[in-house]
KETI-42681 format. One record per atom (N, C-alpha, C): residue number from 1; x, y, z. Coordinates in steps of 0.05 Angstrom, whole numbers, plus 5000, padded with zeros to 4 digits. Example, Ala and Ser with C-alpha at 12.3 -4.5 7.8 and 13.67 -1.06 7.14 Angstrom:
+-----+------+------+------+
! seq !   c1 !   c2 !   c3 !
+-----+------+------+------+
!   1 ! 5264 ! 4886 ! 5156 !
!   1 ! 5246 ! 4910 ! 5156 !
!   1 ! 5264 ! 4934 ! 5156 !
!   2 ! 5257 ! 4955 ! 5142 !
!   2 ! 5273 ! 4979 ! 5143 !
!   2 ! 5258 ! 5001 ! 5157 !
+-----+------+------+------+
END
This chain:
+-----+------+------+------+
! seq !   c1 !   c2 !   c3 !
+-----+------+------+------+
!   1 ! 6896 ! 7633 ! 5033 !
!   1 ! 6920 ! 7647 ! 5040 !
!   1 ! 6931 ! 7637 ! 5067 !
!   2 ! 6958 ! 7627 ! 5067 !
!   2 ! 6968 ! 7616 ! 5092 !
!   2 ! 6983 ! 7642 ! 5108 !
!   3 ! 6973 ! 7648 ! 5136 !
!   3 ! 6984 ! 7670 ! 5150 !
!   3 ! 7015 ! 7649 ! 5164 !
!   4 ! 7026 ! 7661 ! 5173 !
!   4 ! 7053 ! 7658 ! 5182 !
!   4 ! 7060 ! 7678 ! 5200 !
!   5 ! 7081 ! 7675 ! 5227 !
!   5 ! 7091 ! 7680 ! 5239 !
!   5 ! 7123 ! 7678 ! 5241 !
!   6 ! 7126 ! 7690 ! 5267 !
!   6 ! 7159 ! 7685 ! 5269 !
!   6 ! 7159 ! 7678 ! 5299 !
!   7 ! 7174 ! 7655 ! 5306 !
!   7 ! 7166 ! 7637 ! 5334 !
!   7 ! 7164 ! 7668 ! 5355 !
!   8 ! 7179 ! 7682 ! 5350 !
!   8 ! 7178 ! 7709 ! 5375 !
!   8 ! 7146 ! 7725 ! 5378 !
!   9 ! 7129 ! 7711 ! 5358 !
!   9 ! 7114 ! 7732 ! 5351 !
!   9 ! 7085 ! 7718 ! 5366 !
!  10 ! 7093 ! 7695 ! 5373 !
!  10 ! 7070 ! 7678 ! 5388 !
!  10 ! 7065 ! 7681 ! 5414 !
!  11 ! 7085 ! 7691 ! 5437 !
!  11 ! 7069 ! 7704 ! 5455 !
!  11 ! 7044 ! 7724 ! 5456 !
!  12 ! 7054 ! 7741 ! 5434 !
!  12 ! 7043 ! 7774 ! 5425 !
!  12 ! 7017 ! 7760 ! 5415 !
!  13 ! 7016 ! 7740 ! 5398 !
!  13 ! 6982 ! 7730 ! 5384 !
!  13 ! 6972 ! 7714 ! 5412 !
!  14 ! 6978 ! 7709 ! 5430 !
!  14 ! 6958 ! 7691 ! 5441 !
!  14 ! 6956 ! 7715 ! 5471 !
!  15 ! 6971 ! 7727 ! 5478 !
!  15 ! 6964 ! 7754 ! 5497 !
!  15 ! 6948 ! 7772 ! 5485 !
!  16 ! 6944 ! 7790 ! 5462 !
!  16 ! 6933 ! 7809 ! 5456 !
!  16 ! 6895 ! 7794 ! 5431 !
!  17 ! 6909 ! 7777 ! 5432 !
!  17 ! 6884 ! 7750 ! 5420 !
!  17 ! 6875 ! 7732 ! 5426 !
!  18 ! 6847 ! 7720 ! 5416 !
!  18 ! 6835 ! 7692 ! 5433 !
!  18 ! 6852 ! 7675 ! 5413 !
!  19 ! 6880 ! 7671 ! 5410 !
!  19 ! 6888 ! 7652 ! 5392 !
!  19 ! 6912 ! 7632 ! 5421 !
!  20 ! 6909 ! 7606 ! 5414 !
!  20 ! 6931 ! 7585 ! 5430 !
!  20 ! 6947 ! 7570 ! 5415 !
!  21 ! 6971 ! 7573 ! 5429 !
!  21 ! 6992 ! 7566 ! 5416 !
!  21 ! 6983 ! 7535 ! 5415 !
!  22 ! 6993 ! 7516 ! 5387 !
!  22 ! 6979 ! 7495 ! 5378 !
!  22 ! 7004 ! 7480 ! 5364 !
!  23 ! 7005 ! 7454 ! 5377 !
!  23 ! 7024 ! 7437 ! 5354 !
!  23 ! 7012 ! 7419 ! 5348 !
!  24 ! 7013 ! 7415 ! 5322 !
!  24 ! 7003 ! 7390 ! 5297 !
!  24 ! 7012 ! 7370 ! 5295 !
!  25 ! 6999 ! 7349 ! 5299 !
!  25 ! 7015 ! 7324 ! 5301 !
!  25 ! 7002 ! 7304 ! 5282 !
!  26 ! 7012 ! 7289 ! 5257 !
!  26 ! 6995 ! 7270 ! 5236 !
!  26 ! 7008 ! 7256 ! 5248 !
!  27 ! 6984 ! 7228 ! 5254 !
!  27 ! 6987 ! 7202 ! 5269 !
!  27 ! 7007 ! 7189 ! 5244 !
!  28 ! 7028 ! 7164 ! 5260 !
!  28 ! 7055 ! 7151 ! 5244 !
!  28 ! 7068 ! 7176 ! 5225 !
!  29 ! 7071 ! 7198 ! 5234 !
!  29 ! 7096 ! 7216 ! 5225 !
!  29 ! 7115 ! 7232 ! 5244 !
!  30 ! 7141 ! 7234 ! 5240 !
!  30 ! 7153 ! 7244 ! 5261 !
!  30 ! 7161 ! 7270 ! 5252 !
!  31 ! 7144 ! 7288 ! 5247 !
!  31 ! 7149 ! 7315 ! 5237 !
!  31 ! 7125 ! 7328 ! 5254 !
!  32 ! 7123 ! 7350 ! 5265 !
!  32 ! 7103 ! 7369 ! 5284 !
!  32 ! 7104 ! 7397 ! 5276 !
!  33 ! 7081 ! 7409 ! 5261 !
!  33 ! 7086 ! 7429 ! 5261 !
!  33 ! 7073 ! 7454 ! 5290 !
!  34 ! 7078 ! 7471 ! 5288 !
!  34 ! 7081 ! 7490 ! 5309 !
!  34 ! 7072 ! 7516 ! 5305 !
!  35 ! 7047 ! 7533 ! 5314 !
!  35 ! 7034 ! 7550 ! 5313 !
!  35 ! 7015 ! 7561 ! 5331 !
!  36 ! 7000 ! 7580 ! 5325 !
!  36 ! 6978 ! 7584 ! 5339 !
!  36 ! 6946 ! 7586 ! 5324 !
!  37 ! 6928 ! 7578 ! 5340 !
!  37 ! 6910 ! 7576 ! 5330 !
!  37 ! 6883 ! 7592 ! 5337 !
!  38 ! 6868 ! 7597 ! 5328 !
!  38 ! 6847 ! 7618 ! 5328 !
!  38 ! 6815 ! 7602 ! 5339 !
!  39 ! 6798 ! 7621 ! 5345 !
!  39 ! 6766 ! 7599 ! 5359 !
!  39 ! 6753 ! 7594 ! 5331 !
!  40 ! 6759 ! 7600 ! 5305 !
!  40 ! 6751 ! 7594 ! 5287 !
!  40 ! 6766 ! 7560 ! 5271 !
!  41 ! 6789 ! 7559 ! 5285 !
!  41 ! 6806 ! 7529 ! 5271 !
!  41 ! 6824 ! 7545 ! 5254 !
!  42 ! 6832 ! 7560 ! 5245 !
!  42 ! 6851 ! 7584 ! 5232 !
!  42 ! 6876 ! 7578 ! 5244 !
!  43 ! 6889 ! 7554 ! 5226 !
!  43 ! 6917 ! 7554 ! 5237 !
!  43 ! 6944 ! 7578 ! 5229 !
!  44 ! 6962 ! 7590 ! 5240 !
!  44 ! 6975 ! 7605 ! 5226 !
!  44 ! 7009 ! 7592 ! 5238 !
!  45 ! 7017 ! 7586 ! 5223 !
!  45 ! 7044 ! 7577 ! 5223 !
!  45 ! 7066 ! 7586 ! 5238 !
!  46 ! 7090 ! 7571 ! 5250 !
!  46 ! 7104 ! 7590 ! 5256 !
!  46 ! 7133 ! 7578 ! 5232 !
!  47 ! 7140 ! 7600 ! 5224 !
!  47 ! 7165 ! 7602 ! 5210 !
!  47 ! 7195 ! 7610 ! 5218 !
!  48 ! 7212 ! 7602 ! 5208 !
!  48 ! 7239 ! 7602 ! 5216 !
!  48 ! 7248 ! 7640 ! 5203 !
!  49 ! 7274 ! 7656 ! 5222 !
!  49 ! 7281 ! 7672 ! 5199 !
!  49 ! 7285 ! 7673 ! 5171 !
!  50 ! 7283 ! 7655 ! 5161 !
!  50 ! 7290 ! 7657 ! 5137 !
!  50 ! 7268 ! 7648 ! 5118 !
!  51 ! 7245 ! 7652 ! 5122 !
!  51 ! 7211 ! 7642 ! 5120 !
!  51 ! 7205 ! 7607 ! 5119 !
!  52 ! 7217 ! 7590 ! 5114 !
!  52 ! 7213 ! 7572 ! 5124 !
!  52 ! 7194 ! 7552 ! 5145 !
!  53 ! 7176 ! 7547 ! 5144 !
!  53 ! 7165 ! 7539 ! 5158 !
!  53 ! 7177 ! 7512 ! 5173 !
!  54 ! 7177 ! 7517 ! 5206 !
!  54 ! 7193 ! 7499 ! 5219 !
!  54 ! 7165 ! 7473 ! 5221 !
!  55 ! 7188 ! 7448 ! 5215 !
!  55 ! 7177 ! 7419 ! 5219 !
!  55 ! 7192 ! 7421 ! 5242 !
!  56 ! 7184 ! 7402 ! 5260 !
!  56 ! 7192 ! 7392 ! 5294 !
!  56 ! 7199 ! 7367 ! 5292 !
!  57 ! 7216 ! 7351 ! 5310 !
!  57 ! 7216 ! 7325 ! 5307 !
!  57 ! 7207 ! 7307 ! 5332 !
!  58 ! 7196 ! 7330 ! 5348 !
!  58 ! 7174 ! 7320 ! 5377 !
!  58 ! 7166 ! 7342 ! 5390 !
!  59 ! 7142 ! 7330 ! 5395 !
!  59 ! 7132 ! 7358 ! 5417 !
!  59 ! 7132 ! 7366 ! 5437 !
!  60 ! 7164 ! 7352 ! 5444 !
!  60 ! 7176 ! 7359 ! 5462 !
!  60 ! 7192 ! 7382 ! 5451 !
!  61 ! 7206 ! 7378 ! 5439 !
!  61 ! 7221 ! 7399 ! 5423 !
!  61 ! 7201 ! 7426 ! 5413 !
!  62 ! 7186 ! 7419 ! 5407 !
!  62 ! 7159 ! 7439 ! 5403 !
!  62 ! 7157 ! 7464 ! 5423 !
!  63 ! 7147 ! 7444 ! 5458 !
!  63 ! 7146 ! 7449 ! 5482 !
!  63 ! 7174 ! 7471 ! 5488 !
!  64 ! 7197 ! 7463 ! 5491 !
!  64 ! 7228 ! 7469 ! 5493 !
!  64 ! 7217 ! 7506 ! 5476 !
!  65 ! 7212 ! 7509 ! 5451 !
!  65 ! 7216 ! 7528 ! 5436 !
!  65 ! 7197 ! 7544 ! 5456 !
!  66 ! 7171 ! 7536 ! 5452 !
!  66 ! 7147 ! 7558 ! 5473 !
!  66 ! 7159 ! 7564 ! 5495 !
!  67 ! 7171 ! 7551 ! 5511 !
!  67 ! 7181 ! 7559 ! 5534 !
!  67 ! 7204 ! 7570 ! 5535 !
!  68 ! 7214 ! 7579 ! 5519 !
!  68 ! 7235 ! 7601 ! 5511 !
!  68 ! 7217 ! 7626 ! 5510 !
!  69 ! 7192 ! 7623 ! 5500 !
!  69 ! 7180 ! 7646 ! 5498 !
!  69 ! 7166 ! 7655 ! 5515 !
!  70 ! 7164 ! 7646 ! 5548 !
!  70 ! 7154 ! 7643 ! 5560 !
!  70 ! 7124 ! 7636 ! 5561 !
!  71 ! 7116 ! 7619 ! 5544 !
!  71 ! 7102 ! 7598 ! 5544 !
!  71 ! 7087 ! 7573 ! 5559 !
!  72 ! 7073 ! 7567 ! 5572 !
!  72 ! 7071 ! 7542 ! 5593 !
!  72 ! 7051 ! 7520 ! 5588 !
!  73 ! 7040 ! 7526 ! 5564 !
!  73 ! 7020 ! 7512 ! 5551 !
!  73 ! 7017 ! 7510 ! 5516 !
!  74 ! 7004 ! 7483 ! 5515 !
!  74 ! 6995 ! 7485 ! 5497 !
!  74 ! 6971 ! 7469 ! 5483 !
!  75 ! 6958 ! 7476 ! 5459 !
!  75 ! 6942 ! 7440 ! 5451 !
!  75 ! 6963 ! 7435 ! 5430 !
!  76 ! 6948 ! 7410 ! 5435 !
!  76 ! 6962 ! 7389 ! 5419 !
!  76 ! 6943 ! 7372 ! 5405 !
!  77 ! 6936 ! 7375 ! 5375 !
!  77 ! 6918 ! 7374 ! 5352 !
!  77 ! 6932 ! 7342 ! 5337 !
!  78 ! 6920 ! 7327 ! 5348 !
!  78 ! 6926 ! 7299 ! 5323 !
!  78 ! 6903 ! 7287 ! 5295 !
!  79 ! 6920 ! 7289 ! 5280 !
!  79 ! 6907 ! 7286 ! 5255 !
!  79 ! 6915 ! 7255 ! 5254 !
!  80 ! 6897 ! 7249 ! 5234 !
!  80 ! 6901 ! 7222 ! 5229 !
!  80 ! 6885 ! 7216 ! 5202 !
!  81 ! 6891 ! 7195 ! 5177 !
!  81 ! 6891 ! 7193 ! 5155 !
!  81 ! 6863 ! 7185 ! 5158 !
!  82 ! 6857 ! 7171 ! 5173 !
!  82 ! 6820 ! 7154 ! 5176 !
!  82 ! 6810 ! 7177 ! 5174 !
!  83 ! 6806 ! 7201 ! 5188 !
!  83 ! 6792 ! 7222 ! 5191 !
!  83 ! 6788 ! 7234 ! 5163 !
!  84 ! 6809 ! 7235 ! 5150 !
!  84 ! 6802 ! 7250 ! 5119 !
!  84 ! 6793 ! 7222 ! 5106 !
!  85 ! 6798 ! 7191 ! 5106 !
!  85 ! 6788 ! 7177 ! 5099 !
!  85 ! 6746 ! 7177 ! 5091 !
!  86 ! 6745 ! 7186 ! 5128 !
!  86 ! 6718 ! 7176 ! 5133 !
!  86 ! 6707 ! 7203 ! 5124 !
!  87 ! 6715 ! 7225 ! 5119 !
!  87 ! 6707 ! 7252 ! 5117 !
!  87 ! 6698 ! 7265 ! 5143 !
!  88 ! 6716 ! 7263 ! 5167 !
!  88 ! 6714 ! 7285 ! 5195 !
!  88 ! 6717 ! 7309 ! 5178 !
!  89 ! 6705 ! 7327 ! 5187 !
!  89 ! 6711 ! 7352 ! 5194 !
!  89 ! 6739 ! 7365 ! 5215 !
!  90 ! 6758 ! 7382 ! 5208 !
!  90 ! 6776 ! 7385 ! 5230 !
!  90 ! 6774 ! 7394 ! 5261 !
!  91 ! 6740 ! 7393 ! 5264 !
!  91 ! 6736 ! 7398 ! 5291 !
!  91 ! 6736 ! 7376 ! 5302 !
!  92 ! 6735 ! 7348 ! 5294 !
!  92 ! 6733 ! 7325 ! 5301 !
!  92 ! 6759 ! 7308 ! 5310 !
!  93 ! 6781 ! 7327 ! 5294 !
!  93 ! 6808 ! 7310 ! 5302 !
!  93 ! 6817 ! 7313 ! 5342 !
!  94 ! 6825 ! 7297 ! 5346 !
!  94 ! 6835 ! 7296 ! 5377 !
!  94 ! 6850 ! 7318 ! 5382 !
!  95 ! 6842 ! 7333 ! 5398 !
!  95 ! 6853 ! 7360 ! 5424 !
!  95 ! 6860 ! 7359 ! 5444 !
!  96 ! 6871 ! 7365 ! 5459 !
!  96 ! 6882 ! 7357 ! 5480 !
!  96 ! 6906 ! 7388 ! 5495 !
!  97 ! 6900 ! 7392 ! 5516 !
!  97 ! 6917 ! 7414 ! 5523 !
!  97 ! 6936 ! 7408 ! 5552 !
!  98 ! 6963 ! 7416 ! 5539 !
!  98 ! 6994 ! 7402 ! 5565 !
!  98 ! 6993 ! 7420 ! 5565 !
!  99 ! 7007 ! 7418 ! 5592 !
!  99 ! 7015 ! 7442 ! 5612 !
!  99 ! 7049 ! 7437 ! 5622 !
! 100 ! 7063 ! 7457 ! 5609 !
! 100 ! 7097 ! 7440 ! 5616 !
! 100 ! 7109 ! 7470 ! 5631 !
+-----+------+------+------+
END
């Protein structure tokens, strides 16, 4: 079951929860998705009004949206095709946490 949000609703999960706001990034694509994530790897989506799940087209633009929400951080999760190639596990893909 895929949980979902609404971008307003990601301050509220990562203040009242051990969850961090998280954008997805698959290596050679220019689409990012945008969420928060849980200490378990429990990604939960963030969606547009209209349920939609928003694609990004940088994480910069990503960055821009959180910080509307008063936001000042984030990780930043890169996937890459070798990894499901070689069989990583998703704790293995590259993490990394900005500070904007």
């Amino acid at each position: 079951m895929e949980v979902t949000m609404q971008l307003s609703e990601i301050k509220l999960a990562i203040s009242q929860q051990t969850k961090h706001p998280t954008i997805i990034s698959y290596a050679d694509s220019n689409h990012y998705l945008l969420g928060v994530e849980d200490l378990r790897g429990n990604f939960y989506s963030v969606r547009n009004k209209a349920g939609k799940q928003l694609s990004l087209h940088s994480i910069k633009q990503a960055e821009v949206l959180l910080k509307q929400q008063g936001i000042h951080y984030a990780m930043i999760e890169i996937q890459t095709a070798y990894d499901e190639m070689i069989g990583n596990s998703s704790a293995s893909h590259y993490h990394y946490r900005v500070e904007f």
